[in-house]
Structures are given as structure tokens and as C-alpha cells.
N, C-alpha and C positions, 0 to 999 in steps of 0.2 A: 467411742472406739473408732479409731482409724476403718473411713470404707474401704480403702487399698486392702485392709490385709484380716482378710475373713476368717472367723474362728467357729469352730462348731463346737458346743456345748453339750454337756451331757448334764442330765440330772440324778441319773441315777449312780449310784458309786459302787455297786458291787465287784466289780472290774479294776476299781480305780486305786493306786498304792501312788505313795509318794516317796522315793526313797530317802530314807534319814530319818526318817518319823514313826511316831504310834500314836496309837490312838486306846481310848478305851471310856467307859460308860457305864457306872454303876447305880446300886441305890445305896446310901449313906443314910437314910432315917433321915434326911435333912427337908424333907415336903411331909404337909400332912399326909397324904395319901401314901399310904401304904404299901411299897414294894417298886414306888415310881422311880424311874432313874431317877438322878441328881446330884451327882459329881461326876463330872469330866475333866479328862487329861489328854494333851499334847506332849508327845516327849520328845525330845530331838535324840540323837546317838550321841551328840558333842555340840556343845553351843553355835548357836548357828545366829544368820545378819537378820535384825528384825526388827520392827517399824512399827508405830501406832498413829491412830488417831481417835482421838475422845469428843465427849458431848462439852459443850461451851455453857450447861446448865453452871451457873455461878455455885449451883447445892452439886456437889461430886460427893461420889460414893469414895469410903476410905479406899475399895481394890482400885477404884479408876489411878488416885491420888498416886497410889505403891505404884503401879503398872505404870503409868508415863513417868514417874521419876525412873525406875528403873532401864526402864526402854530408853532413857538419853544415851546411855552407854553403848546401844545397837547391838549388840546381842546376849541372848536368853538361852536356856535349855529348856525351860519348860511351862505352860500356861494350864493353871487351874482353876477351871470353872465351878463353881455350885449354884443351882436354881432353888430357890423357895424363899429364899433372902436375899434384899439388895443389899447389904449389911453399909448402909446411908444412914446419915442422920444418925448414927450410932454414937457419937464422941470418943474420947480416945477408948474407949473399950472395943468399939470397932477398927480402928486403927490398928492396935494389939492382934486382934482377932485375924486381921488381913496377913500382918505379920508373919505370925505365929504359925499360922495353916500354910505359908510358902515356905517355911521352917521343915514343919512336918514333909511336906512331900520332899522336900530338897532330902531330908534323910532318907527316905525311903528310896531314891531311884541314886544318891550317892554323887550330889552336886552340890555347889554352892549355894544357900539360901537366895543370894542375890541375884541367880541366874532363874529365879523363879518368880511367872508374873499370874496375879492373881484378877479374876472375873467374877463377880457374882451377878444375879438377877434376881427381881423376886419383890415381894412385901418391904416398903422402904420403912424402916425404923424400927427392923427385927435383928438380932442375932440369929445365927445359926449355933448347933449345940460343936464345940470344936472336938469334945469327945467323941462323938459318932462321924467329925469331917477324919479324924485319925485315923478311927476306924475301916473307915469308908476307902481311906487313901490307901491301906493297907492292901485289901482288895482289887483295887483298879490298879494297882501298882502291878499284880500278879499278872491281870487279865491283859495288861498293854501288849498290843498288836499292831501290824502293818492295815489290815484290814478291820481293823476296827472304827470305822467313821461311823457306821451310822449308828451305836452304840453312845460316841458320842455328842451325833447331832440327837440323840431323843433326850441324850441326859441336861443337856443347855433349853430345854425346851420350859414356857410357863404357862403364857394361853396359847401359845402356839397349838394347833390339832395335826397338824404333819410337821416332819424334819425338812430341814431347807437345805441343800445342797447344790453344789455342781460343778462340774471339773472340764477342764481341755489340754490336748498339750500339741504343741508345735516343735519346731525344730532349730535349737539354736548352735550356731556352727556346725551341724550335723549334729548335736548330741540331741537327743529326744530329753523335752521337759513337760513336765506335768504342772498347771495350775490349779490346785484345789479349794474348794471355797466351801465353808458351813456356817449357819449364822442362826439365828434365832429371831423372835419377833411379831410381835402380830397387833399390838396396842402401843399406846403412848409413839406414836411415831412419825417424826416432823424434827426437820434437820436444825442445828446439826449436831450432832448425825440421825437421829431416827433414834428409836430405842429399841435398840438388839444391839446382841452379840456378831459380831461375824470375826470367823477365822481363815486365814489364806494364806496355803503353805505351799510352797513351790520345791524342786531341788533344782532349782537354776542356780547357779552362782552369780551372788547380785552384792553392791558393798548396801549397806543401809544410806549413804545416801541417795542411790540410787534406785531405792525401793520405796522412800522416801519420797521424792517426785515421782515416781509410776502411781502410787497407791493417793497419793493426792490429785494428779489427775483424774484418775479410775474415780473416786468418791464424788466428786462434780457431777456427772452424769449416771450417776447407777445411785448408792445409798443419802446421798446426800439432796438427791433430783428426786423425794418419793415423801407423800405424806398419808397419815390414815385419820387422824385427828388434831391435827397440830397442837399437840404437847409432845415438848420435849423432857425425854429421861435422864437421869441424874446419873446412869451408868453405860451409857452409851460407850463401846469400842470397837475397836477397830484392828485387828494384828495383821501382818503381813510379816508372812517367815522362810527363808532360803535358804534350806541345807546346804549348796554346792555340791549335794553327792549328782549331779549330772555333767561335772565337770567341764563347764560348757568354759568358754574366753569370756571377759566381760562384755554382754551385749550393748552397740553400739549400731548407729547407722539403721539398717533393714531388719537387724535379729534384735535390736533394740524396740523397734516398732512391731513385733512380730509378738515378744514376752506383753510387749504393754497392752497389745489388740486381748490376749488373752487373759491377763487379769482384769483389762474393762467388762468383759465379756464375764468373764465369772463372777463379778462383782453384781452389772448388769441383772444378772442371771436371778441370783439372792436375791436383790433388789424387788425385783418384779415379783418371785416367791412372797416375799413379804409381806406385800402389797395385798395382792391376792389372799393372802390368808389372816386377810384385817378380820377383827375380832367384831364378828357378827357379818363380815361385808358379803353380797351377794352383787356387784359389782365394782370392775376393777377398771378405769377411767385414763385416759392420757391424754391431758389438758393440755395443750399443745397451742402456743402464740407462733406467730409468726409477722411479717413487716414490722417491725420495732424499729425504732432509733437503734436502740443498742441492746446486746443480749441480758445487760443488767436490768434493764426495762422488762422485756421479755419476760425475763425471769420472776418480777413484782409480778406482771399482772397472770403471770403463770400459777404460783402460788397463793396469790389470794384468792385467785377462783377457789382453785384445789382444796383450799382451806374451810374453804365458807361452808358452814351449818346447813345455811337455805340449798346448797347449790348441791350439799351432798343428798338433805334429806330428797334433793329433787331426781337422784341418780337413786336413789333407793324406789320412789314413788313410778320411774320410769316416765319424768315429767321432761319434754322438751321446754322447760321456761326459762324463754329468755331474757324477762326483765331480771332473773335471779343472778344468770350470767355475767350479763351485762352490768347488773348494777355491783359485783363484785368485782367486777373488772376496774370499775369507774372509781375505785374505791381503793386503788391499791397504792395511787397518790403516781399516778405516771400519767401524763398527759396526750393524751390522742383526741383526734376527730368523733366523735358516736357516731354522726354520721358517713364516717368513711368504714366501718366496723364491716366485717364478715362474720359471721357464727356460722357456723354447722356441726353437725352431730350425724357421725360417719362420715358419709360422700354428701348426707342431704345438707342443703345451705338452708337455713333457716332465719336470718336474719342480714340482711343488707341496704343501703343506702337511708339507715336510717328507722327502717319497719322492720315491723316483724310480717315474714310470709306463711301467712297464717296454712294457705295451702298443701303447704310441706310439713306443718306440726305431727299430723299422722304418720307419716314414714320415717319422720325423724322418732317418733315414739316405737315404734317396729323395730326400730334399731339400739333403742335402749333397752329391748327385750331380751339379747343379747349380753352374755355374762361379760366380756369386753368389748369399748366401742370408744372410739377419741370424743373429745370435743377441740376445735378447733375455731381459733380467734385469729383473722388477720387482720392486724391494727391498720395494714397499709399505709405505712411509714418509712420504711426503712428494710432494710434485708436480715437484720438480724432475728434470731429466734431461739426458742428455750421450750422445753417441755417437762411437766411433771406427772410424776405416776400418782393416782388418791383410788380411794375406796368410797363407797356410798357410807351413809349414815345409818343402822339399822334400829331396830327393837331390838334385837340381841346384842349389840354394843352397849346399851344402855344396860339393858337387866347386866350383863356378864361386869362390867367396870363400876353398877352397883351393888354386884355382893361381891367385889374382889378380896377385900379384906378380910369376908364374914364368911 
């Protein structure tokens, strides 16, 4: 996010309307559990500009597949979400299945099939039952609202334990615009893009190509900069949607930089949610390099920290160890000095010119007490730098991702 041009976020959305849009969040029977939300809807008033991006997993779910072919065309009326099914791995009966359920809503709210893009999450190699997503649809069709977000951030939810949200708006040409952001997430998540849902509807007037570069930059540093176990999901997405009902000119120059601070920042925002609400994590870490050659470096030995097993079970353990650090660093195939290395954990430095200062292990472990706290690597290279968000490794990540399916 641009430092020039400061945006304050909010998390909570009871306040928050987007004009052009509804929302809503039902139960459809489509989770085991009984009575749990599990279909959500986006509706626009009249097609509106709108942009994706997906997971680069070579195995795509059939809605990813439907959803970016449809999204080349740059605008949608409506996105529908169901949880409890990835509907992946399906063959053409899941294809059908994607189909058909953008069919069904398209009748019910009185638009073109085509303009409707479809999401799921959930157990990969299930169907959903499409008689109870009609049913289902029937219902959320009724209940769509202005104020219906957090309806349907609990309906996109799978191990998630809270809804992810968060909204800002600034001032483009004078006209007041809203950026809102809800996404989902909490396992499988390591770019790109992570695995979650997130959605981000604005009423700025924007063309899709230029929401297009906003939301690709935006994703560099917020969904795409975060891991919790590095595996990546099969249905990963991404929407960014612009009513125009704030009838702003097309931003350019200052008010260009002004909409882009505030989808960074609400993307940001999710991101960090995410993270935070890793499936069992009990800390939430920002690995953070800096002197590199170059930010691509940076970025290697950023995320292979991030990644590593030992270095998470050592954030769970509240272990300042730095051969773990370090030898994950060494390992990311970028080339630096070990003895020119800095570590520290928080403000404490704990490893330089080559040693470990053993001194400082206790304070540095004080500070991993703390539900967040960086780690920091200066390669002392170069000026360039990159940072990622990770979670610790727990006993509850294990037990929860071993009876996932069961």
C-alpha cells in the first residue's frame, strides 16, 4: 500500500453498505451440520466491471474453471458461493453441476446465466446435492439485502472459526467510495493464492482493466505475501467488483492512488485475518528479510523460512532457534554471507556475525510469548526486501486436517 496515502480500515461491517449490491447467507442442507449457513450471494442491481484472480494449482475446481472463463468478458451480475463441497475433482458431472447451479440463480434474481460466477469450498472430490443448492437459492434470493455481509461471510466459512471482513472508503473526485472486502480461510494456505475465498466490491467507477492492475498489485503484498502450511488449494479466488453507483470520473493520478491505498489495505486486512485464524495457530509471525540483492531474493528466503516445518513447530514451541532459522534460510537456494546474517526476534538480535548470542535467547523467547512478534533476517546485501505473514504449527492443526474428511 502506498505510505503517502493512509487508509483506515475497519473490521467490523455493521455500518458498512456498498451501493449496487446485496448480499445474503443461508443454510441449503449442503454441510453436514445441521442448520450451518452454506450458500452465499453477491448480487449486483445491473452488471457491473469485475476481475479475478485464481490458484495456479494445475488440479482447478470446475467453479474456478466456469469463473475465469466467464470473468474474461469483465463483467458479472452475480457470484455464488456454497461451503461444504469443493466440487474438484468431480469430472464432467461437476462441470454440469457448476453450470447448472449459475443457471438456477441466474432464474431466480432474472439475468443471464452467463453473468453469473460461481465459488465453492469444501471436501475436494464431493458433490453437492443441486436439489437443495435450488432450494437453497430460492431462499437467499428472498433474504438479499444491502446489509447483509456478515450473513454472508459466516455462509463461505469451512474451518474458518470467525468471519473475515473489512471495509474503508476514501474520497474519489469528491464522490465518497466504499471498499469492502470478505474472504474466507484458515488451512491449505500458501500462494498462489492461499486457499480462501475473498470477495471485494467497491461502487467506484473503475473499467476492468483497471481493476485488473489495482487487484494484481493489491495481491503481491496482502493474499499472496501470507502462508499457514504451504499447500496450495485447488479453488482458490479472488473477485474484485465495481458498481459505478458512486459516480465517481475514472480515477487517475492522486484519486488513482487513493482507490488503490484502499483496496491494498482491505486486501491487507483479510490477509492478516487469515493468517491469524490458521487452523490450530496460536501464533501469528512476519518473517520479514531485508539487505537482499533483489526483492525476488528477499522473497525466497522470506518464504522458505515461513514455510519450514521445524521453524514453525519452533513458533509453536516458543523456541528462539536459530540454527532452524537459519538453516531454512540457507536452503532457499539464494546466496548470501552466514556470516554477514542478522536475526532477531522482535527488537532482540539474536544472531550475528556469524554466532548465535546465546545471551539474548531468553528475551528473545519472552517475546515469542506474545501472540504476534516478527522475525527478522538482514542478509546485508543489498536494500531490497520482502515480508511474509505464517502461523506456528500446532497439535490442533494436525488432529483438525486429520479428521477433515472423517
Amino acid at each position: 500500500m502506498p505510505r503517502s496515502v493512509p487508509v483506515h480500515v475497519h473490521v467490523k461491517t455493521e455500518s458498512c453498505c456498498v451501493e449496487g449490491f446485496r448480499f445474503a447467507g443461508v443454510s441449503a442442507g449442503l454441510k453436514q451440520a445441521a442448520g450451518a449457513k452454506d450458500l452465499g450471494l453477491i448480487v449486483a442491481e445491473r452488471p457491473v466491471a469485475a476481475v479475478g484472480a485464481f490458484t495456479t494449482n494445475l488440479v482447478k475446481a470446475a467453479p474456478v474453471r466456469l469463473a475465469a472463463e466467464r470473468l474474461k468478458r469483465g463483467r458479472i451480475q452475480a457470484v455464488m458461493v456454497n461451503s461444504g463441497s469443493a466440487n474438484c475433482f468431480t469430472g464432467k458431472a461437476g462441470d454440469h453441476l457448476a453450470v447448472e447451479s449459475c443457471a438456477a440463480l441466474a432464474r431466480e434474481i432474472g439475468c443471464a446465466a452467463e453473468m453469473v460466477v460461481p465459488c465453492s469450498t469444501g471436501v475436494i472430490g464431493h458433490l453437492y446435492s443441486l436439489e437443495r443448492l435450488r432450494a437453497g437459492l430460492k431462499t437467499a434470493a428472498r433474504e438479499l439485502r444491502p446489509e447483509g455481509v456478515d450473513d454472508f461471510a459466516r455462509a463461505i466459512m469451512t474451518t474458518d472459526t470467525r468471519p473475515k471482513t473489512a471495509w474503508a472508503r476514501v474520497a474519489l473526485n469528491g464522490r465518497p467510495v466504499t471498499v469492502l472486502g470478505i474472504a474466507k480461510g484458515a488451512g491449505m494456505i500458501a500462494p498462489n493464492m492461499a486457499t480462501m475465498l475473498a470477495f471485494i466490491v467497491t461502487n467506484a467507477r473503475a473499467t476492468p482493466r483497471l481493476l485488473r492492475a489495482v487487484l494484481g498489485r493489491a495481491l503481491a503484498h496482502s493474499l499472496n505475501a501470507i502462508t499457514i502450511d504451504g499447500d496450495m488449494s485447488t479453488n482458490d479466488s479472488v473477485l474484485l467488483l465495481a458498481s459505478g453507483a458512486a459516480a465517481n470520473r475514472e480515477p487517475v493520478g492522486g484519486a488513482l492512488a487513493r482507490f488503490e491505498a484502499a483496496v491494498s489495505a482491505v486486501a491487507q486486512s483479510l490477509a492478516r485475518q487469515i493468517v491469524y485464524d490458521g487452523e490450530g495457530a496460536t501464533k501469528l509471525a512476519a518473517v520479514e528479510v531485508s539487505g537482499a540483492r533483489s526483492e525476488k531474493d528477499a522473497e525466497a528466503v522470506a518464504r522458505h523460512v515461513a514455510n519450514s516445518p521445524l521453524v514453525k513447530t519452533a513458533l509453536f514451541g516458543r523456541d528462539p532457534n536459530v540454527g532452524r532459522i537459519l538453516a531454512a534460510a540457507g536452503a532457499s537456494g539464494v546466496r548470501f554471507d552466514p556470516d554477514r546474517i542478522e536475526l532477531r526476534v522482535g527488537s532482540v538480535k539474536i544472531a550475528a556475525r556469524g554466532r548465535v548470542i546465546v545471551g539474548a535467547l531468553e528475551k528473545a523467547r519472552s517475546v515469542m510469548n506474545q501472540r504476534e512478534f516478527a522475525l527478522t533476517l538482514n542478509l546485508r546485501l543489498g536494500r531490497a526486501g520482502a515480508s511474509i505473514l505464517t502461523s506456528d504449527l500446532s497439535f490442533d492443526y494436525v488432529k483438525i486436517n486429520a479428521e477433515y474428511t472423517s
